[in-house]
C-alpha positions in Angstrom: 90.0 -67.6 -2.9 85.9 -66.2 -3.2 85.9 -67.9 0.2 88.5 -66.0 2.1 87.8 -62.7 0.5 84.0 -62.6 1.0 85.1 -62.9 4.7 88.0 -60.3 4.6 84.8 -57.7 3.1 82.2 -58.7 5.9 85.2 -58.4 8.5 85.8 -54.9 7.2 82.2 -54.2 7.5 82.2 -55.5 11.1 85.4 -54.0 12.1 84.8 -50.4 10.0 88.2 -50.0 8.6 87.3 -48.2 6.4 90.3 -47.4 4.5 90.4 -50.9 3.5 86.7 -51.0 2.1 87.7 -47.6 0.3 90.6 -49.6 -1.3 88.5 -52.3 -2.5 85.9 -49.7 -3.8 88.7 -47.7 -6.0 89.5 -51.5 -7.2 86.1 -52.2 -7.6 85.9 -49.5 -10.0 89.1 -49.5 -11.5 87.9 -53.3 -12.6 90.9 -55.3 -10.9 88.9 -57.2 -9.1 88.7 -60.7 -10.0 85.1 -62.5 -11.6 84.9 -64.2 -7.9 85.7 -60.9 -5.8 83.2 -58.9 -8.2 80.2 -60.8 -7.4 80.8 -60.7 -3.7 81.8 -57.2 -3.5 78.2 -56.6 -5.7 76.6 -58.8 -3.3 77.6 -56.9 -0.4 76.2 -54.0 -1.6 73.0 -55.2 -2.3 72.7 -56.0 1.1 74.4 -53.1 2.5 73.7 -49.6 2.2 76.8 -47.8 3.6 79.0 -50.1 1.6 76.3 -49.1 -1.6 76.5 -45.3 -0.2 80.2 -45.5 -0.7 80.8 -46.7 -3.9 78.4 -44.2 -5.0 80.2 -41.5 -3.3 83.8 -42.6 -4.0 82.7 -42.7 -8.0 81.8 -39.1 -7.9 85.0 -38.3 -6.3 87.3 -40.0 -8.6 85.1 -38.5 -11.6 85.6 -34.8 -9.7 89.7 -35.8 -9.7 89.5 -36.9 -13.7 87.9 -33.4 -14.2 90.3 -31.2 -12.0 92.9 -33.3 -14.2 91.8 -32.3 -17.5 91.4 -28.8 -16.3 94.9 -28.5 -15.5 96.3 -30.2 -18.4 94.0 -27.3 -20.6 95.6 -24.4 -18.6 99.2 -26.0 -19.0 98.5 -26.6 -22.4 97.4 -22.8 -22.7 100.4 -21.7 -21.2 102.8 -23.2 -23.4 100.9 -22.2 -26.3 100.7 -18.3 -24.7 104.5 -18.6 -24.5 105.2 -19.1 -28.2 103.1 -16.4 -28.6 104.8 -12.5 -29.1 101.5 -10.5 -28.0 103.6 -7.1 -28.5 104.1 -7.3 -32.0 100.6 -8.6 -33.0 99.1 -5.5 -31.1 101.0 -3.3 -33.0 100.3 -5.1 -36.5 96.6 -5.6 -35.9 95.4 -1.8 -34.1 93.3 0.4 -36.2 95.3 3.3 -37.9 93.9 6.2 -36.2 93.3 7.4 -39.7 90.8 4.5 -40.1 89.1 5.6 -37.4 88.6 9.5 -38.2 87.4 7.8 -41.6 85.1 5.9 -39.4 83.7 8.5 -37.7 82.9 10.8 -40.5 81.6 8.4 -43.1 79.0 6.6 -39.8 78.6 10.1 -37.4 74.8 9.9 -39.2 74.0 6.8 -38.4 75.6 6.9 -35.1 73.4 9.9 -34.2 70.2 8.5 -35.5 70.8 5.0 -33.6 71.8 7.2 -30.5 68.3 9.2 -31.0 66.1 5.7 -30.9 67.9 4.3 -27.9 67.0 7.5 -26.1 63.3 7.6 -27.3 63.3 4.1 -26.2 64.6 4.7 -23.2 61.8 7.4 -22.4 59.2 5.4 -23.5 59.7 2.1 -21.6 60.0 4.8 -18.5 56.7 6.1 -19.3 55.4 2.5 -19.5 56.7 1.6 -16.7 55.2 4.6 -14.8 51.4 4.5 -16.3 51.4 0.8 -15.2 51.7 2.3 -11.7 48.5 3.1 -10.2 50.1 6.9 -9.6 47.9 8.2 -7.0 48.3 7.5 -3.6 46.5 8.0 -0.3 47.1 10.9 1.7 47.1 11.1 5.0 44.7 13.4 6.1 45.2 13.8 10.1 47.3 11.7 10.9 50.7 9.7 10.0 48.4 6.2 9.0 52.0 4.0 9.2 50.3 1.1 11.0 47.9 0.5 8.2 51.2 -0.3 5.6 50.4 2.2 3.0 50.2 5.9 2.8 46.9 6.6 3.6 44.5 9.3 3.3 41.2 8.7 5.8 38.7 10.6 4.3 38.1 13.0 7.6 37.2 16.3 7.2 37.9 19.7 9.4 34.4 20.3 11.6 35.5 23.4 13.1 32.9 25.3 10.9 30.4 23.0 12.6 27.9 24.2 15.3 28.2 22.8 18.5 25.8 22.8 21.6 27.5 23.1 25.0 25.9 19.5 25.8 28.4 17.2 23.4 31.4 19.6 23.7 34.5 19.0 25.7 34.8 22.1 27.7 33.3 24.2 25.4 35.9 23.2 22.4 35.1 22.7 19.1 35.5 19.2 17.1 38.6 18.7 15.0 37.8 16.1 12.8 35.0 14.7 11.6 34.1 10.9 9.9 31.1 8.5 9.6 30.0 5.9 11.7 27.2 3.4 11.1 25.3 1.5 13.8 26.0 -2.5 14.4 23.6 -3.0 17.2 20.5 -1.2 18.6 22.1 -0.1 22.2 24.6 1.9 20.7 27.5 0.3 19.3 28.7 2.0 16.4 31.6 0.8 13.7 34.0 2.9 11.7 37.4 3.8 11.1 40.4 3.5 13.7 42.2 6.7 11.6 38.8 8.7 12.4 39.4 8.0 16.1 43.0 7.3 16.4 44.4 9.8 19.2 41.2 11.4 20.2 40.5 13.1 23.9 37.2 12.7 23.5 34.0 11.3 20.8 30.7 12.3 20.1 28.4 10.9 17.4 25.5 12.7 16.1 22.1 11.5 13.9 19.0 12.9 13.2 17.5 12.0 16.9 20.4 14.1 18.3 24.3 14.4 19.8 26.1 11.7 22.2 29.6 10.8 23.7 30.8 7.4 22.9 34.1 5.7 24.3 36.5 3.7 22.1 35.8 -0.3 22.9 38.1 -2.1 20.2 40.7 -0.5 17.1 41.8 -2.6 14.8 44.6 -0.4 13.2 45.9 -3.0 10.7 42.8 -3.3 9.4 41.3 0.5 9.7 38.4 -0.5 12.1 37.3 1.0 15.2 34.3 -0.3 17.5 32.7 2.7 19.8 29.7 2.5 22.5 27.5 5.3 23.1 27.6 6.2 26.7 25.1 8.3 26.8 21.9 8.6 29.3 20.0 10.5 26.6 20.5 8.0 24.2 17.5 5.4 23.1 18.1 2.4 22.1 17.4 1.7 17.9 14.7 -0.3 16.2 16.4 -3.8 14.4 18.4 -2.9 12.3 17.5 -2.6 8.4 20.8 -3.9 7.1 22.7 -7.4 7.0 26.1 -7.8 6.6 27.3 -9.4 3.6 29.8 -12.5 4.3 30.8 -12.7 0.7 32.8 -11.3 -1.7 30.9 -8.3 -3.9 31.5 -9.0 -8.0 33.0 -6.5 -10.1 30.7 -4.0 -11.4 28.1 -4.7 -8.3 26.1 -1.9 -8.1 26.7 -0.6 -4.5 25.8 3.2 -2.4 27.2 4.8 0.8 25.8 7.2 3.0 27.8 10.2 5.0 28.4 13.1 6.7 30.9 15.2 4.1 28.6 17.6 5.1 26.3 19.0 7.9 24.0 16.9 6.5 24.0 13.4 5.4 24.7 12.4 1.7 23.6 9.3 -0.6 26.7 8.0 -3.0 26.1 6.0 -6.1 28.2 3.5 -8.0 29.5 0.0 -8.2 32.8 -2.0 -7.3 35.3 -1.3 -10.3 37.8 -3.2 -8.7 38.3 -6.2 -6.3 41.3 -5.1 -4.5 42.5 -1.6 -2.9 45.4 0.7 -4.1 48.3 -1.5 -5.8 46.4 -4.6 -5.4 45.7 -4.2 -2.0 43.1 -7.3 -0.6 42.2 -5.6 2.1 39.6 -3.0 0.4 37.9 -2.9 -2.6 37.9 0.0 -5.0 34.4 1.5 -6.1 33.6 4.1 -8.5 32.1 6.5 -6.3 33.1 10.2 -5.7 33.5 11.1 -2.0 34.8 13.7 0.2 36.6 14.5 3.8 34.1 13.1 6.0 33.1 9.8 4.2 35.8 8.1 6.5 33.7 5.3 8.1 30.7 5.3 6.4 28.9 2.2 5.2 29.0 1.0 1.6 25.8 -1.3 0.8 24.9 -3.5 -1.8 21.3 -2.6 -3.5 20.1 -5.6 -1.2 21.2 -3.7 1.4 23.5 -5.6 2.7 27.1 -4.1 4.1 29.7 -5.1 2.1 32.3 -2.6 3.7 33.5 0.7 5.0 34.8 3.9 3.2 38.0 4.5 4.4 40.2 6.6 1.6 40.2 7.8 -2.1 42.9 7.8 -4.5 44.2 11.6 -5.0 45.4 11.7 -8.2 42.3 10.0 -9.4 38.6 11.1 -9.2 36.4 8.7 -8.3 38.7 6.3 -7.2 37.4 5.2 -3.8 38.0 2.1 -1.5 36.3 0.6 1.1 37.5 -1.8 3.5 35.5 -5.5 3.0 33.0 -6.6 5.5 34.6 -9.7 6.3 36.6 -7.4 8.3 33.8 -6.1 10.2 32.9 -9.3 11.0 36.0 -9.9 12.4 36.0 -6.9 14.7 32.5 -7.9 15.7 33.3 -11.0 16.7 35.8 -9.6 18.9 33.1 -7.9 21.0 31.4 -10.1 23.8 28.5 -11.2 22.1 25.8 -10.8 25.3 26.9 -7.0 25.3 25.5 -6.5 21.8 21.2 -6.0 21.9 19.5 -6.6 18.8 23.2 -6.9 16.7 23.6 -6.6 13.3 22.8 -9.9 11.2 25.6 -12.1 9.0 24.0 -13.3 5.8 20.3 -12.6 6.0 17.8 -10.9 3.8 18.0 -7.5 4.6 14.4 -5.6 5.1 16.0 -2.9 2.6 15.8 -5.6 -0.5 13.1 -4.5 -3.5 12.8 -0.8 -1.7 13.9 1.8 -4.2 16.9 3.8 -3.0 15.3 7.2 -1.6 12.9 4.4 0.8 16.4 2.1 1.5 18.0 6.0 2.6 14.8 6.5 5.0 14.8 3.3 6.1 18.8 3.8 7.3 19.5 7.0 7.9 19.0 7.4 11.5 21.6 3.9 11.6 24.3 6.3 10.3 26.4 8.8 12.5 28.3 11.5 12.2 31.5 11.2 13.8 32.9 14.4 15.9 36.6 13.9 17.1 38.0 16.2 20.0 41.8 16.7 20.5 43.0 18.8 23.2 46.7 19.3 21.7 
């Protein structure tokens, strides 16, 4: 008998009916198999895993059935006990007299009015939570619609149509519309700031205390607020080395940092240090420093007392003086190494001691100055 039925298995296994080997698995775990047929049936599936597969598979199916089954004989069971069961005249016997309720309601109206009263304080006091955990300033967008950066943005660029312009830098005799900062990242002319200072210009100039030049767009970098220009400009000479490294780490909280920019006619020296690692609502493109700035700032540098670059000033929070970001230099790096490195003379150094280190900040402002521009945007519309 274990003879011919060990065979009958491994034919089945051969042959793949598998209805058969499913009827020998339900009678493999039913138990009416006998001692000799169990220890060949276990044998096989040791050595096979479809036959092991199946058993395993065929248990959770008969175990689903003996559930479905017990779930049906509950609802029948319910049923017949619903039946006996006259739900009319237990609604009628068990409701509230209405009396009961008007009793209710006058003896608990208090209460009632008081518990109402905490819910609603409640209420307006998790919503006031919830708002004051919400950095409630935002940026505002102060030219244009700054959609490609992901956030509403304000660039801090201010309206230069008070400033004085020479018929040399002007386009056709038209004044500048907006106005930023710019700082220099090489001595023959390539300058770095903000791709919302630029964004849709006509034409460019850039201005420091040697004088006034036109400079072409070379590389925007709108996701991340950075714009690369070149001065194109006979009159222009190229710059000493520059004073200033840029920094390739991260600045600590509380870092004691300083920008320099053209909010003005003239430039003008920030103070204050990083009060935050990440921009507006935890943004990890910027930091957020603790220095006030106005329409103009856009674009200038932010500098370490070092003097290294540790990023760019690119917006403030409105609701919030003081509240200023500055998009991190690892950015700038980026961009910069973006440009074709042999067109860049005397470029600005990753990682280095700057010559600015030790000086007191009125020399580091001398030392500089004539690295940062003023950025004149013309826009014929």
């Amino acid at each position: 008998m274990f003879a011919t039925f060990k065979e009958i298995i491994f034919s089945i296994i051969e042959m793949r009916q598998d209805l058969e080997l499913e009827a020998i698995i339900e009678d493999y775990l039913n138990g009416k198999l006998t001692p000799e047929e169990l220890v060949a049936f276990e044998q096989l599936r040791n050595n096979d895993q479809m036959v092991d597969h199946k058993v395993v598979a065929h248990k959770v199916f008969l175990e689903s059935m003996a559930q479905y089954a017990n779930i049906v004989k509950l609802k029948e069971q319910m049923d017949a006990a619903h039946a006996h069961i006259d739900v009319a005249s237990l609604t009628e016997e068990l409701k509230p007299h209405p009396s009961k309720l008007v009793r209710l309601w006058r003896n608990s109206r208090s209460a009632v009015a008081i518990a109402a009263s905490f819910i609603l304080l409640a209420m307006i006091s998790l919503y006031s939570i919830q708002n004051n955990n919400k950095q409630a300033g935002t940026f505002e967008a102060m030219s244009q619609d700054m959609a490609q950066i992901k956030r509403s943005q304000s660039g801090l660029i201010r309206d230069i149509k008070s400033i004085k312009t020479d018929s040399k830098t002007s386009n056709s005799g038209s004044r500048p519309r907006f106005g930023g900062s710019g700082f220099a990242i090489s001595g023959n002319g390539y300058i770095v700031t903000n791709y919302h200072v630029v964004r849709g210009a006509d034409s460019i100039h850039v201005q420091n205390g040697k004088g006034s030049y036109r400079v072409q767009s070379i590389y925007t970098d709108p996701v991340n607020d950075i714009a690369i220009l070149k001065i194109n400009d006979k009159t222009f000479e190229n710059l000493p080395s520059l004073p200033y490294t840029i920094k390739k780490g991260a600045s600590s909280l509380g870092e004691a940092v300083f920008t320099l920019g053209f909010p003005k006619d003239d430039i003008v020296l920030g103070d204050g240090y990083v009060s935050s690692k990440n921009g507006i609502n935890g943004d990890t493109l910027a930091y957020q420093v603790a220095i006030p700035v106005n329409p103009g700032n856009s674009g200038g540098p932010l500098l370490d007392n070092s003097g290294n670059i540790v990023g760019i000033i690119n917006g403030k929070e409105n609701k919030t003086d003081g509240a200023t970001f500055a998009v991190k230099s690892k950015y700038i790096i980026e961009a910069l190494n973006a440009i074709p490195q042999d067109s860049l003379s005397r470029r600005v150094a990753y990682g280095k001691k700057s010559v600015l280190k030790g000086l007191k900040r009125n020399k580091q402002v001398e030392k500089m100055q004539d690295y940062v521009f003023m950025i004149k945007v013309y826009n014929n519309n």
